[in-house]
N, C-alpha and C positions, 0 to 999 in steps of 0.2 A: 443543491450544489452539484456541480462536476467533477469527475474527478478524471483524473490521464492516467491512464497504465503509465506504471516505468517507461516501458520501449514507448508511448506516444501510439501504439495500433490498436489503443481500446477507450471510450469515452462511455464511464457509465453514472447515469443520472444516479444520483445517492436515492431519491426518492421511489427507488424499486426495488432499492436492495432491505434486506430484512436481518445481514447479517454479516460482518468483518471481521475478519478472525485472520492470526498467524501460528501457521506451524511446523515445525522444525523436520528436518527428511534428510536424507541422504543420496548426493549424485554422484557419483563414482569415488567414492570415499571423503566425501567434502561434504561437511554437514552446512546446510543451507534457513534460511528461514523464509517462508513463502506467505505474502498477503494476500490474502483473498476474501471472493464476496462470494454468498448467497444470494440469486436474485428472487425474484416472484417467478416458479415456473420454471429455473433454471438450476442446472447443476452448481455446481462452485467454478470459481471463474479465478486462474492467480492473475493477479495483476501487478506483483513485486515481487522478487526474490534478492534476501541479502545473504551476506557470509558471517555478521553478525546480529545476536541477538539483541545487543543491545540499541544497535541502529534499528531493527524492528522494530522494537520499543517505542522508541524517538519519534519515526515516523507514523505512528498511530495515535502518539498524542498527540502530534503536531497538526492529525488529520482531523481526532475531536474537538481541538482545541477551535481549526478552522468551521467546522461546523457549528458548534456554540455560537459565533461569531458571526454566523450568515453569512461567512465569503462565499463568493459564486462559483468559484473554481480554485481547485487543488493540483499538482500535478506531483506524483510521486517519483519522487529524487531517484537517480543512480545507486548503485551499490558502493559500501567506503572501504575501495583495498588499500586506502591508507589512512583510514579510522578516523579521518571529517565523518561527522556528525551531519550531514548536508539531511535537512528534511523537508526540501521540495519549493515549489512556489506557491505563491496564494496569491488570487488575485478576486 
């Protein structure tokens, strides 16, 4: 499966990565939530940033949920600064 960064400036084959994780940080006093991979060979890469954790959430099951599934491509959704639930496309 493939997956799109948020911004659309990154495509990475699932089949290299070893590892997804979200973790929470802080940018200028605005606590964020950041998805990222692990690839083979490579540092961690974000490829999402939300404002909530529970849209983090959403979007990581929405993204196993596409893998179980065999879809071939994922693209991970926007941020919800007005609290749609939006978790992405599958195709």
């Amino acid at each position: 499966m493939i997956i799109v960064s948020q911004n659309k400036k990154t495509i990475v084959n699932f089949d290299s990565i070893f590892k997804v994780d979200a973790a929470p940080g802080t940018v200028m006093g605005e606590t964020e939530i950041k998805i990222f991979y692990y690839g083979v060979g490579s540092h961690n890469r974000t490829i999402a940033t939300y404002r909530s954790e529970k849209h983090a959430q959403a979007v990581m099951e929405e993204m196993i949920r596409t893998i179980s599934e065999g879809k071939g491509v994922y693209r991970l959704p926007p941020d919800d600064p007005d609290g749609a639930l939006d978790c992405g496309e599958i195709y």
